[in-house]
GUZA-624709 format. One line per field, with one value per atom (N, C-alpha, C, O): residue in one letter; atom name; y negated, z negated, x. Coordinates in Angstrom, 3 decimals. Each point is the difference from the previous one (the first is absolute). Layout:
type <- A	... $
atom <- CA	... $
v <- Y	... $
w <- Z	... $
u <- X	... $
END
This chain:
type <- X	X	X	X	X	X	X	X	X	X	X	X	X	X	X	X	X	X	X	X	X	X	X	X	X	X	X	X	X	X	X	X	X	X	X	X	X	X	X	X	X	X	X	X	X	X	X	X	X	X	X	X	X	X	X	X	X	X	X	X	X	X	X	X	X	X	X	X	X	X	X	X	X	X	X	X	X	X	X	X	X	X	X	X	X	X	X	X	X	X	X	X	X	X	X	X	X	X	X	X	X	X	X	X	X	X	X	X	X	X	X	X	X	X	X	X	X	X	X	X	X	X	X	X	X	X	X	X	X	X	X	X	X	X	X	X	X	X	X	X	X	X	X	X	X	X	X	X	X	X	X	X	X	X	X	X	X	X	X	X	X	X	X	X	X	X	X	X	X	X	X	X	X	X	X	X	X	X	X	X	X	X	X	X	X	X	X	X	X	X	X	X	X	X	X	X	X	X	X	X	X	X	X	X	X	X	X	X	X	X	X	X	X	X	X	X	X	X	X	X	X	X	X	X	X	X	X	X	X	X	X	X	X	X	X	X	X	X	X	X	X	X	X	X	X	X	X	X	X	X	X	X	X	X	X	X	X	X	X	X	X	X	X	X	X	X	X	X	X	X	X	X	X	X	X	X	X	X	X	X	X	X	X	X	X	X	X	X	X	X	X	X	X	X	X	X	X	X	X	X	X	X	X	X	X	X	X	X	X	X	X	X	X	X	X	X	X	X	X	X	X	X	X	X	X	X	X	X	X	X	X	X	X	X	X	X	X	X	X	X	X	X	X	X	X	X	X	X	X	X	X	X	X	X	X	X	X	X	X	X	X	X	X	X	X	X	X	X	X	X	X	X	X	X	X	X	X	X	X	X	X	X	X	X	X	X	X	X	X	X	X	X	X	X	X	X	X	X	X	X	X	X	X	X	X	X	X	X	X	X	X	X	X	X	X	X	X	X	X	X	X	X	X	X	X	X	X	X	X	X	X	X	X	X	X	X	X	X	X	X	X	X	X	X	X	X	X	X	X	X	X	X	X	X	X	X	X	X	X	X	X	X	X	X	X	X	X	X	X	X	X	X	X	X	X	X	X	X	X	X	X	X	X	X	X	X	X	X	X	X	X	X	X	X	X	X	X	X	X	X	X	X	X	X	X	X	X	X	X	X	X	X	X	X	X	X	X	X	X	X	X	X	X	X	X	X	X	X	X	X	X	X	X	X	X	X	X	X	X	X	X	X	X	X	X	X	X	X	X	X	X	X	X	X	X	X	X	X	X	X	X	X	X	X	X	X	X	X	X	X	X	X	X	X	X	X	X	X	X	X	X	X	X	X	X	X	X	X	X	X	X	X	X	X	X	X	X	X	X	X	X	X	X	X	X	X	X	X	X	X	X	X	X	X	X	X	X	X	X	X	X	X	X	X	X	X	X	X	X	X	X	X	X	X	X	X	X	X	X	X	X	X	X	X	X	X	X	X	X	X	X	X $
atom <- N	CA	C	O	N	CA	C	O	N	CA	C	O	N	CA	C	O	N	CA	C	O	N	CA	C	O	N	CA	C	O	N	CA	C	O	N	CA	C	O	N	CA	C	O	N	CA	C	O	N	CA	C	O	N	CA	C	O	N	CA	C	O	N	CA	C	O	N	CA	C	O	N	CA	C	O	N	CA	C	O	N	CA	C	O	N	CA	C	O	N	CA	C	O	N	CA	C	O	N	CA	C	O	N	CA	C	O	N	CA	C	O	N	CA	C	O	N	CA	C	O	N	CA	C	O	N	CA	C	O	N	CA	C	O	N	CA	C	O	N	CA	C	O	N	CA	C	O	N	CA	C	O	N	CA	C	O	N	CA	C	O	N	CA	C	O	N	CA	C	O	N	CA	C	O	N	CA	C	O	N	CA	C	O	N	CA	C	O	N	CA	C	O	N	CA	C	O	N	CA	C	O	N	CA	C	O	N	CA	C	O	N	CA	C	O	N	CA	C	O	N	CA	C	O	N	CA	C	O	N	CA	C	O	N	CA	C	O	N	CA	C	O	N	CA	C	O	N	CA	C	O	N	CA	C	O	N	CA	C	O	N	CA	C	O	N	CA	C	O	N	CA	C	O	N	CA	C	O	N	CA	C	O	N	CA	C	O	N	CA	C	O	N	CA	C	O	N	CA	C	O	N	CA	C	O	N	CA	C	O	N	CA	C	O	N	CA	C	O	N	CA	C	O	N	CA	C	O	N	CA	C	O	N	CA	C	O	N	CA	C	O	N	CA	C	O	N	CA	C	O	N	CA	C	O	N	CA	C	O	N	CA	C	O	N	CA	C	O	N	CA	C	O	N	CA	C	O	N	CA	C	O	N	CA	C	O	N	CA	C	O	N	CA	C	O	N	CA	C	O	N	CA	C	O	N	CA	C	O	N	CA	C	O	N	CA	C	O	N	CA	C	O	N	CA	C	O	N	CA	C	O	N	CA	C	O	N	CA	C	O	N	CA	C	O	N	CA	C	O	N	CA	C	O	N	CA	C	O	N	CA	C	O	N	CA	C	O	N	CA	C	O	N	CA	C	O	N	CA	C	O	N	CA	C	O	N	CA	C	O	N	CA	C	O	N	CA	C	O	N	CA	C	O	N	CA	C	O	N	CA	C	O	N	CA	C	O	N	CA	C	O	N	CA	C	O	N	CA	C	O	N	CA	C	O	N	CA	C	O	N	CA	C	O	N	CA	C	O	N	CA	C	O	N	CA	C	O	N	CA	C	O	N	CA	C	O	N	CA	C	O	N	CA	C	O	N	CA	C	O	N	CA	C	O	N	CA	C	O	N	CA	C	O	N	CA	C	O	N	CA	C	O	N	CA	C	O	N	CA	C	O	N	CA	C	O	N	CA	C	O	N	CA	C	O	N	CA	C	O	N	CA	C	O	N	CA	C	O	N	CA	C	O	N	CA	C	O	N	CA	C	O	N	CA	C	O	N	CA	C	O	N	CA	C	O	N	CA	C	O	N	CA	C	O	N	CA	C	O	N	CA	C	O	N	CA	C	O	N	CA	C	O	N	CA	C	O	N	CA	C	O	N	CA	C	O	N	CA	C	O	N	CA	C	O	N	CA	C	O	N	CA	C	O	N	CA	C	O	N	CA	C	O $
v <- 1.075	0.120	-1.398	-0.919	0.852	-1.531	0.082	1.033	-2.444	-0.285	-0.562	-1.212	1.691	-0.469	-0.922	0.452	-1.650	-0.978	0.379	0.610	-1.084	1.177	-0.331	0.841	-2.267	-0.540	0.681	0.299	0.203	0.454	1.528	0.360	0.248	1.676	-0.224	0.905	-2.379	0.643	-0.129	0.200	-0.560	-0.874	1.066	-0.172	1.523	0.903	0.753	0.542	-0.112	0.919	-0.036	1.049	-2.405	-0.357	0.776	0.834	-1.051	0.029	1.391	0.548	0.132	1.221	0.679	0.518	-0.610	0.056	-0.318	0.605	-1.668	-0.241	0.611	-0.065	0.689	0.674	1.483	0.387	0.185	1.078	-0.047	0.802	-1.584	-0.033	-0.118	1.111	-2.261	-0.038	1.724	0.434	0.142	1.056	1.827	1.175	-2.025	1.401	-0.413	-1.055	2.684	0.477	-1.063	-0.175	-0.351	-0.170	0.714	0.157	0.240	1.113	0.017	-0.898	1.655	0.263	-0.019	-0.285	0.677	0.131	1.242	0.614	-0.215	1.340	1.131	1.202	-1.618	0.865	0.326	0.719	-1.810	0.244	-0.739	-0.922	1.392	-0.440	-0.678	0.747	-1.816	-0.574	-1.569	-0.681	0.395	-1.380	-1.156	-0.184	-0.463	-1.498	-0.620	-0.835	1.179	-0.618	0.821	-0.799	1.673	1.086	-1.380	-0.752	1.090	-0.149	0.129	-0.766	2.161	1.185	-1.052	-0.693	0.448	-0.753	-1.267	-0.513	-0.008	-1.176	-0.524	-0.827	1.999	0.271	-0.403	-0.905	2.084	1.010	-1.389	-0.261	-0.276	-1.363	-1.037	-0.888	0.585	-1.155	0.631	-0.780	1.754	0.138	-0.027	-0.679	1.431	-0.030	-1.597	-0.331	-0.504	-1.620	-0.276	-0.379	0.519	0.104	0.074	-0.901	2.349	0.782	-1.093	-0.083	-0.584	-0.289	-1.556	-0.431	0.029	-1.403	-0.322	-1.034	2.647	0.176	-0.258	-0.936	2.243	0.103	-1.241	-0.067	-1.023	-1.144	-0.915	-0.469	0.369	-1.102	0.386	-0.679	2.079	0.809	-0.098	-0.430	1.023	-0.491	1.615	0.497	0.415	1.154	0.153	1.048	-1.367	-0.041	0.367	0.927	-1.825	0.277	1.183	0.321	0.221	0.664	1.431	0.849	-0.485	1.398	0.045	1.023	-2.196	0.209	0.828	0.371	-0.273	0.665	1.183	0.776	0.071	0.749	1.233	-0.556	1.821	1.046	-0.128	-0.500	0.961	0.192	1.504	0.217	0.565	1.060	-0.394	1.123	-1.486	-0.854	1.322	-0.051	1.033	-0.155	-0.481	-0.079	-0.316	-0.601	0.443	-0.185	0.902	0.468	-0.711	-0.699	0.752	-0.790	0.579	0.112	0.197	0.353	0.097	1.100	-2.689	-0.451	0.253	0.183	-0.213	-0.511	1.585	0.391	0.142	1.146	0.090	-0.276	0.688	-0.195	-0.741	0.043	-0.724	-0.972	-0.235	-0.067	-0.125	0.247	-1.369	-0.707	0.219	-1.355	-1.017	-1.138	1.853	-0.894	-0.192	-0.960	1.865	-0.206	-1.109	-0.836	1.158	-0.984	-1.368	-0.789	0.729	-1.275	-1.013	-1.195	2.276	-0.571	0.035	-0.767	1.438	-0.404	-1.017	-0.491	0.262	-1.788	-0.730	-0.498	0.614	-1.421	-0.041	-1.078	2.408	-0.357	-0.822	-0.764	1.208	-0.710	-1.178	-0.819	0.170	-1.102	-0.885	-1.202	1.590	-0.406	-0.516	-1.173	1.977	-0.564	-1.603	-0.438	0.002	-1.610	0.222	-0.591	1.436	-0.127	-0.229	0.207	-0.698	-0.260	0.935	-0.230	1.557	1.122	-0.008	-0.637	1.133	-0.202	1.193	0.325	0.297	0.773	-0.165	-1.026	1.265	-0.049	1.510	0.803	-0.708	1.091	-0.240	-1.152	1.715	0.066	-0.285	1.028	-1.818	-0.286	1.131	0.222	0.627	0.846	1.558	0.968	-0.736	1.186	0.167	1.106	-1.895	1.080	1.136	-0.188	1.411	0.803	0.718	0.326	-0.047	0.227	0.907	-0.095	1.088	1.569	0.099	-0.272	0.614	-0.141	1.387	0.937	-0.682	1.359	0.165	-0.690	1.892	0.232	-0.112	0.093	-0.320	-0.120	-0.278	0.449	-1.416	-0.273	-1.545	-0.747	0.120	-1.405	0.136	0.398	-0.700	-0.237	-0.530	-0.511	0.954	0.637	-1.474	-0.368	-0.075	-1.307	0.092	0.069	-0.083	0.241	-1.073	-0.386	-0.300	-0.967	0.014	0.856	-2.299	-0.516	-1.067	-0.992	1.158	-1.346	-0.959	0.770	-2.209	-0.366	-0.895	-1.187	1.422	-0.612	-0.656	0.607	-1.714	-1.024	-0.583	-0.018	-0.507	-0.727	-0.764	0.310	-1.340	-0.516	0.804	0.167	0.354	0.697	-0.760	0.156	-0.875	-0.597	-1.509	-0.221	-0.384	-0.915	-0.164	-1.070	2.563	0.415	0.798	1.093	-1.555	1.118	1.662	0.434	0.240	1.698	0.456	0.149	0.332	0.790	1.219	0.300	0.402	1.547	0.845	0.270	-0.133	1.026	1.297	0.778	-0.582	1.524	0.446	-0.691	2.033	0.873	0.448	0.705	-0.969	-0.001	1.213	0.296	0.090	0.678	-0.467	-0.017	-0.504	-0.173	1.018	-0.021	0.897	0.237	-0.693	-0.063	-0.480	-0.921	1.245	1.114	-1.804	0.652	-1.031	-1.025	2.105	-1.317	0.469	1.119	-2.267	0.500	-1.566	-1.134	1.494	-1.030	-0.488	0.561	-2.262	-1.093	-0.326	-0.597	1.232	0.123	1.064	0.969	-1.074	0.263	0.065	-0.970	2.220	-0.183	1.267	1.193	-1.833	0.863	1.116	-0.423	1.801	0.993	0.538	0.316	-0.200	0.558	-0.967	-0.935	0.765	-0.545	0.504	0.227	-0.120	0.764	-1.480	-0.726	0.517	-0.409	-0.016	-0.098	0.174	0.804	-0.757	-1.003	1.865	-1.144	-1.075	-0.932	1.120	-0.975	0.443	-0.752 $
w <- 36.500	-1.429	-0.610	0.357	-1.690	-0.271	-0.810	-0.488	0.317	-0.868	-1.414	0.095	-1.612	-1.005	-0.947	-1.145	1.291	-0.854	-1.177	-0.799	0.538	-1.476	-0.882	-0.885	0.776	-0.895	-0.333	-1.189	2.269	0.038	-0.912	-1.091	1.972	-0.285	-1.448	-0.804	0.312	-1.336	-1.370	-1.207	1.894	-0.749	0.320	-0.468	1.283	0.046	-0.311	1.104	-1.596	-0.735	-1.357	-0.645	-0.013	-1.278	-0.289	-0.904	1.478	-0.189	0.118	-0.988	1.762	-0.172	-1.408	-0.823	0.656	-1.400	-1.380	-1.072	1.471	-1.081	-0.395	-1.121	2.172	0.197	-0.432	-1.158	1.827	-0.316	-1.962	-0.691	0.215	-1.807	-0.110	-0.353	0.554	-0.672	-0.056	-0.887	1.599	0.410	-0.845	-0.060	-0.427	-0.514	-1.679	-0.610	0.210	-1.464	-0.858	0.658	-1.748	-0.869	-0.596	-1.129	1.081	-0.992	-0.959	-0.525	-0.182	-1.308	-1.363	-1.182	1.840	-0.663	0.121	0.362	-0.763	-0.477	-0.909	0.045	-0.723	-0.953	0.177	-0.640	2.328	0.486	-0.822	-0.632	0.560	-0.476	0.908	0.778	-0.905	0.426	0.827	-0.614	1.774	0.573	-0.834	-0.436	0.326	-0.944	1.310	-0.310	1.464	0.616	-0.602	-0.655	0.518	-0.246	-1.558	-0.886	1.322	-1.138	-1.358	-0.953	1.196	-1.621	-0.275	-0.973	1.337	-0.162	-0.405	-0.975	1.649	-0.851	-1.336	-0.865	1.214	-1.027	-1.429	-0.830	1.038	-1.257	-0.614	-1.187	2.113	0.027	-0.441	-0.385	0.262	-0.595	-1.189	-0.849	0.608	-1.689	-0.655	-1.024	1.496	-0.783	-0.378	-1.052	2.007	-0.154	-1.003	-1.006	1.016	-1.196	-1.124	-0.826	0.548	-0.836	-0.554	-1.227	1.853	-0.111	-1.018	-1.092	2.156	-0.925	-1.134	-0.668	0.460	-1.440	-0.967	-0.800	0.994	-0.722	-0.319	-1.122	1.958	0.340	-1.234	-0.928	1.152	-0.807	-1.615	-0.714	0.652	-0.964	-0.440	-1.024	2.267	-0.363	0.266	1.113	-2.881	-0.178	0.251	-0.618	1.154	0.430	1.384	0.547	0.101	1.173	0.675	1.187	-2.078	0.344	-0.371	0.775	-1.742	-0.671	1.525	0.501	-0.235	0.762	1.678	0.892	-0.868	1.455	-0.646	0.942	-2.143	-0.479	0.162	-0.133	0.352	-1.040	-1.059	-0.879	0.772	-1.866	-0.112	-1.160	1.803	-0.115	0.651	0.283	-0.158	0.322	-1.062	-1.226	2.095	-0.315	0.414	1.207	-2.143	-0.139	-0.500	-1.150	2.408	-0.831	0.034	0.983	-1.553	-0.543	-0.282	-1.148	2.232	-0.849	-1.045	-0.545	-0.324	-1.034	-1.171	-1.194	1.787	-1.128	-0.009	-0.864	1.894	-0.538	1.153	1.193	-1.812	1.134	-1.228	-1.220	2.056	-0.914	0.984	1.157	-1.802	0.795	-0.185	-0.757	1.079	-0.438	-0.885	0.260	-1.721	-0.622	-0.582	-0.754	1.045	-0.173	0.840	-0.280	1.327	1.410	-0.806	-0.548	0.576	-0.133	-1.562	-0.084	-0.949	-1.043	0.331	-0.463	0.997	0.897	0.657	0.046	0.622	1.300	-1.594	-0.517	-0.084	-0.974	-1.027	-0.533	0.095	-0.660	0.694	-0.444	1.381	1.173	0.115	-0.566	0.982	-0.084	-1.050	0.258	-1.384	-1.312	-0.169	-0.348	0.572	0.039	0.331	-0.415	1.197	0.568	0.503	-0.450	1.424	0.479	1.736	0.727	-0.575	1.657	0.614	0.704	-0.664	0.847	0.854	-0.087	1.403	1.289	0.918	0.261	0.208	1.255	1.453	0.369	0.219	1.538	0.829	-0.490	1.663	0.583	0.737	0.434	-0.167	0.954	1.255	0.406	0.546	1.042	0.934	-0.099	0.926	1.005	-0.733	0.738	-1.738	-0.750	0.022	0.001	0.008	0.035	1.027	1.126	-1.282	0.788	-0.116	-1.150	1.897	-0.338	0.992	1.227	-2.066	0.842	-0.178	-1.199	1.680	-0.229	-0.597	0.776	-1.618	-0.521	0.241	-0.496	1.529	0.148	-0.476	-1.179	1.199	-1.167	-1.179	-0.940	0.966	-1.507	-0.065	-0.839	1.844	-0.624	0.959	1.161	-1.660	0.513	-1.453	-1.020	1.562	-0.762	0.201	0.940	-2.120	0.418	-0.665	-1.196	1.944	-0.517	0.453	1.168	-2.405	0.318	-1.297	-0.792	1.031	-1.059	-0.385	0.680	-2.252	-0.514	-0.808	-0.477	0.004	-0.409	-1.326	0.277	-1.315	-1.046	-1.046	-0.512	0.321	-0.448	-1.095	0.191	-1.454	-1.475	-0.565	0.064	-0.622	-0.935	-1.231	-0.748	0.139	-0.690	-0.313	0.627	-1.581	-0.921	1.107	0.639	-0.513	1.248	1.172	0.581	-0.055	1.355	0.645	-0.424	1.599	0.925	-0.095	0.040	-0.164	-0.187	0.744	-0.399	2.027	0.761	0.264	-1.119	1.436	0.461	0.993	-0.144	1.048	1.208	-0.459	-0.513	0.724	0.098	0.679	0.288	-0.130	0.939	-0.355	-0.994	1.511	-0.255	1.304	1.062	-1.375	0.718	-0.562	-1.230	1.906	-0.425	1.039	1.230	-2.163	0.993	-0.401	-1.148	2.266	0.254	0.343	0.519	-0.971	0.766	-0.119	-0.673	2.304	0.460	-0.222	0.198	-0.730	0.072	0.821	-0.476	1.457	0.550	0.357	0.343	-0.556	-0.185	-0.769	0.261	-1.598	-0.779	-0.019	0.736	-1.894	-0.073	-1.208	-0.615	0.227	-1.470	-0.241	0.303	-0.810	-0.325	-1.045	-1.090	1.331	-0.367	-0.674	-1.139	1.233	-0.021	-0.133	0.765	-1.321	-0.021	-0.782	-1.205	2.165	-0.156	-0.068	0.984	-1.979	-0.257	-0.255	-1.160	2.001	-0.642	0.586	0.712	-1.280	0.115	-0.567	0.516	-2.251	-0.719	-0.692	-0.797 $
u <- -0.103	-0.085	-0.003	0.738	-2.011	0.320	1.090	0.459	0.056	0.549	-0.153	-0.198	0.213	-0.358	0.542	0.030	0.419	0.620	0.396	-0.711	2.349	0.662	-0.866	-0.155	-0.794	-0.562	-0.903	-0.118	-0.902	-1.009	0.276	-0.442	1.273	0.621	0.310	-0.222	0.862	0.067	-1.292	0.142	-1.221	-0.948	-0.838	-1.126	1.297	-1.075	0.946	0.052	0.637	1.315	-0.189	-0.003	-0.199	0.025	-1.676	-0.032	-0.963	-1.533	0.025	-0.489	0.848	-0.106	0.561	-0.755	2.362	0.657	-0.996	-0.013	-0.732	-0.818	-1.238	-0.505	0.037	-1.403	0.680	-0.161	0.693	0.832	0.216	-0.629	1.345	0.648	-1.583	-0.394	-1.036	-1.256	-0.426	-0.734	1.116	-0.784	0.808	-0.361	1.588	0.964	-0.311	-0.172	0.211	-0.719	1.273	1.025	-1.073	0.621	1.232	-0.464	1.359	0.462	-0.001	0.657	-1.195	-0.372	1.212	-0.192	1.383	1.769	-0.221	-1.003	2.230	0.587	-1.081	0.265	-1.285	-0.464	-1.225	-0.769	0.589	-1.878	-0.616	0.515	-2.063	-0.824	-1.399	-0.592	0.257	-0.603	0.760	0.820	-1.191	0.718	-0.509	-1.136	2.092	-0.541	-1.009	-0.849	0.945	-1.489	-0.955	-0.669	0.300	-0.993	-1.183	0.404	-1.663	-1.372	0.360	0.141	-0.018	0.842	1.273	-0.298	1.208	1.129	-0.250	0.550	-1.326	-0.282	-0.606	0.289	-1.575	-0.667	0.587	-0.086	0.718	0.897	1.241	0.198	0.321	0.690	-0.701	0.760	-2.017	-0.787	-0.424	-0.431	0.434	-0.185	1.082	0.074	1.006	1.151	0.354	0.547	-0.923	0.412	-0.651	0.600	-2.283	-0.982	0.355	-0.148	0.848	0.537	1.393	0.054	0.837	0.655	-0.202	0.372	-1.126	-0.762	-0.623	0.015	-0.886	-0.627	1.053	0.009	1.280	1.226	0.657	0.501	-0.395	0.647	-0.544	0.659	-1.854	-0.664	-0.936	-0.738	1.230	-0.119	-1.696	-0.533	-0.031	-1.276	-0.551	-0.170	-0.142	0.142	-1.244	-0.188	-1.001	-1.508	0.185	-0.597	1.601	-0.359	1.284	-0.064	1.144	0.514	-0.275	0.441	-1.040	-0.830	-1.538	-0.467	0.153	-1.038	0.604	-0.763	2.148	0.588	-0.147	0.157	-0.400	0.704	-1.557	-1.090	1.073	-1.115	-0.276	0.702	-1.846	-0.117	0.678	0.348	-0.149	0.689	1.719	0.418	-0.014	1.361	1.317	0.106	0.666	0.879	1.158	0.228	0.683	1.125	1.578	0.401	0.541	0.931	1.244	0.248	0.240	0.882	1.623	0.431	0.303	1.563	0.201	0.088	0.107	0.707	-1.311	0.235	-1.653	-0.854	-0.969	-0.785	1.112	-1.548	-1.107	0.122	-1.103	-1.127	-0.714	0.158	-0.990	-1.612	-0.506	0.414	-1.757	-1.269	-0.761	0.665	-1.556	-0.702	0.318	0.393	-0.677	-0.010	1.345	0.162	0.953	1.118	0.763	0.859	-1.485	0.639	-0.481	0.770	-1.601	-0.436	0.614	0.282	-0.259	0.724	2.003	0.845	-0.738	1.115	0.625	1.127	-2.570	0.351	0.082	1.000	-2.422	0.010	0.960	0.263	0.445	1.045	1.418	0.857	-1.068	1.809	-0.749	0.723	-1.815	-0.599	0.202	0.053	0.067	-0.371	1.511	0.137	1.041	0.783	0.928	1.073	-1.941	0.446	1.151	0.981	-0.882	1.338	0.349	0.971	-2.223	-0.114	0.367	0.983	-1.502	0.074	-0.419	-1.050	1.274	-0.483	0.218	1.158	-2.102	0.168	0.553	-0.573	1.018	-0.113	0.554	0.794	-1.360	0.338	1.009	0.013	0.724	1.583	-0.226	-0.543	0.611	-0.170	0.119	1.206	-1.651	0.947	-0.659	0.178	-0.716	0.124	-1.830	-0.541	0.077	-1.290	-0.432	0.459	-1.302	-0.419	-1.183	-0.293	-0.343	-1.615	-0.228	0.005	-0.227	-1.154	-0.839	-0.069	-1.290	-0.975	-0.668	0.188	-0.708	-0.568	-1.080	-0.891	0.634	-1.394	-0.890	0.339	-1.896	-0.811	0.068	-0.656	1.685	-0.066	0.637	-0.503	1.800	0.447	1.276	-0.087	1.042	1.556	0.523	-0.461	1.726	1.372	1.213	0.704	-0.901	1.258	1.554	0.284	0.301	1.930	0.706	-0.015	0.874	0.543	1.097	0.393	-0.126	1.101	-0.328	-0.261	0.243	-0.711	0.924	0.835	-0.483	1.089	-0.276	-0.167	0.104	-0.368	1.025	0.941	-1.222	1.051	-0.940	-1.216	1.829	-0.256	1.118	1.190	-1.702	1.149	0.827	-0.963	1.934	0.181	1.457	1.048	-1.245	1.705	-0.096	1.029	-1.762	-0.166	0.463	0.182	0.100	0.220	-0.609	-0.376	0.185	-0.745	0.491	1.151	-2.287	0.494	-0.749	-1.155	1.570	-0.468	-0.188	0.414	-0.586	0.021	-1.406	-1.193	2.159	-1.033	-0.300	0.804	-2.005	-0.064	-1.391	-0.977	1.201	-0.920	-1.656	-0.172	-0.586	-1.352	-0.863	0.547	-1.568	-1.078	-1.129	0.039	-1.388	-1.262	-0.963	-0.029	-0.729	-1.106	-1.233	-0.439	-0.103	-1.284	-1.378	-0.079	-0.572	-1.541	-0.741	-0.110	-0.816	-1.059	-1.116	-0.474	-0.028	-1.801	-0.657	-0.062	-0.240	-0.647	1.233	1.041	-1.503	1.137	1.033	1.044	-1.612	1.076	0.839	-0.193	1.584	1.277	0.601	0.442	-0.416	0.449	1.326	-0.011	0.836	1.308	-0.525	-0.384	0.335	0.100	1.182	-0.343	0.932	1.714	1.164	-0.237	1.252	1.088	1.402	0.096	0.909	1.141	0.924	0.146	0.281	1.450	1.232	0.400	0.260	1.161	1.375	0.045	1.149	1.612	0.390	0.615	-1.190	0.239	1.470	0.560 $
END
């Protein structure tokens, strides 16, 4: 029988371990969905960033442009609105000067994909403004449904809620 050097044994121990984790699914967490390796996952993850940046730099052209022209929008605290509500919406919180800013919660997005039609995004979004010259934060819970036509991607649906 040969003999295999511990060096060796452990340097084809490690390679295997590693080929093995390249090769095992992602876990998705607790609530499923789609794996953050997954196309759909990323996808759905580079618009929301999109989405995020429009919001960021309050640039209401290019954030109505993620949106439907049929776009609803419901809202906990505010209702449902549809287009042109949404949009006089952003530009009114815009209008404000109060350095509002989006970001999504690290750890919290999730994406299913809907048959023939787009994928389904759930997360936690965290929005902070100046208000009395202090930062005023607050998280809360979001759903977007997307549809695809082609290449593009446009938010259909939006549930806000846990204000």
């Amino acid at each position: 029988m040969t003999r295999i050097a511990p060096g060796l044994a452990l340097s084809l121990l490690l390679v295997g371990c590693a080929a093995a984790d390249s090769m095992r699914e992602v876990d998705p967490g607790p609530h499923g969905g789609e794996p953050p390796t997954s196309a759909l996952y990323r996808s759905i993850g580079s618009r929301d960033a999109a989405l995020s940046a429009a919001f960021n730099s309050h640039d209401i052209e290019a954030l109505m442009a993620l949106f439907d022209d049929d776009v609803e929008f419901y809202h906990d605290a505010g209702g449902l609105q549809r287009h042109t509500g949404v949009k006089a919406g952003f530009t009114g919180l815009f209008g404000q000067n109060n350095g509002i800013r989006r970001e999504l919660v690290p750890g919290t997005l999730r994406v299913y994909p809907i048959r023939d039609y787009g994928a389904m995004e759930m997360g936690s979004h965290r929005f902070c403004h100046l208000e009395d010259g202090k930062q005023d934060c607050g998280t809360f819970e979001f759903m977007q449904i997307w549809q695809q036509s082609g290449d593009s991607w446009k938010i259909t649906r939006v549930v806000s809620y846990g204000h």
